[in-house]
C-alpha positions in Angstrom: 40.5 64.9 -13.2 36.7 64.8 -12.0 36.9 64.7 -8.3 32.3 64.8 -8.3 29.8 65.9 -10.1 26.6 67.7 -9.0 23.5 68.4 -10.6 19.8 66.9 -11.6 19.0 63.5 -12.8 17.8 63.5 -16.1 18.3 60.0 -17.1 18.5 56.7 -15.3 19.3 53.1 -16.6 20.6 50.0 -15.4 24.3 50.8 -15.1 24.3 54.3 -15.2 23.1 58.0 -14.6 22.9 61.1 -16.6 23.6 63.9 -14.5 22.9 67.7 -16.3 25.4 70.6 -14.7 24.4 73.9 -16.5 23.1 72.5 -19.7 26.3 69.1 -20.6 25.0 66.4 -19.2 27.2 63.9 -18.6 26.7 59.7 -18.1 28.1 58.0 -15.2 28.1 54.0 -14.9 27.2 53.3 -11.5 27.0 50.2 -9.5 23.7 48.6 -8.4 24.2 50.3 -4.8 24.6 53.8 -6.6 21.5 53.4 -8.3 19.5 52.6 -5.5 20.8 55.4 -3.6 20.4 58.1 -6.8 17.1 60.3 -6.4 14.3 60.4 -8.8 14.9 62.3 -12.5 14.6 65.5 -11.9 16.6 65.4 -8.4 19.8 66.9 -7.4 22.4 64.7 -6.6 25.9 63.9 -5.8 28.2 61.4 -7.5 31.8 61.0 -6.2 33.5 60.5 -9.8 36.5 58.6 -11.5 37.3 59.1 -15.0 38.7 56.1 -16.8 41.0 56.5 -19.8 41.8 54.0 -22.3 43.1 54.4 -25.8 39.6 54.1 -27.2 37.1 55.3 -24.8 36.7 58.1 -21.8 34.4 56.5 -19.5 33.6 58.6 -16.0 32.0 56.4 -13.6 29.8 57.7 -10.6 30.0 56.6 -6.8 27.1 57.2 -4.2 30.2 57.9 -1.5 33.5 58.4 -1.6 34.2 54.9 0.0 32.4 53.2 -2.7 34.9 55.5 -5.0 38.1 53.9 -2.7 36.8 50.6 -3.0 36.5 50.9 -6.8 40.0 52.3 -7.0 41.4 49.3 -4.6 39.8 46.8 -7.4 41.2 48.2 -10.3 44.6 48.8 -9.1 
């Protein structure tokens, strides 16, 4: 649904990101390799995106690259 997601960093934690796009900010768990790779708050950045959903929960997770994305996607299938 989400192929990325651009904006600034407003929020940073140990699995995920809070990215702002024109005022919704949205929260994207990350891996470790992600995180280190994310700017500072206040940053723009990229995150390559896949949106999980279950019967209970709509979780988008964010990916540095797109090959971290494929690699995700490999694991899960």
């Amino acid at each position: 649904m989400f192929y990325s997601i651009t904006g600034k960093v407003v929020h940073t934690d140990e699995t995920s990101v809070a990215v702002s796009c024109n005022g919704v900010a949205f929260r994207c768990f990350t891996s470790l390799n992600t995180l280190r790779k994310v700017a500072e708050i206040g940053d723009t950045v990229t995150l390559f995106t896949y949106l999980s959903v279950r019967e209970d929960a709509l979780d988008l997770f964010g990916f540095a690259d797109e090959n971290e994305l494929d690699c995700y996607k490999t694991l899960i299938s």
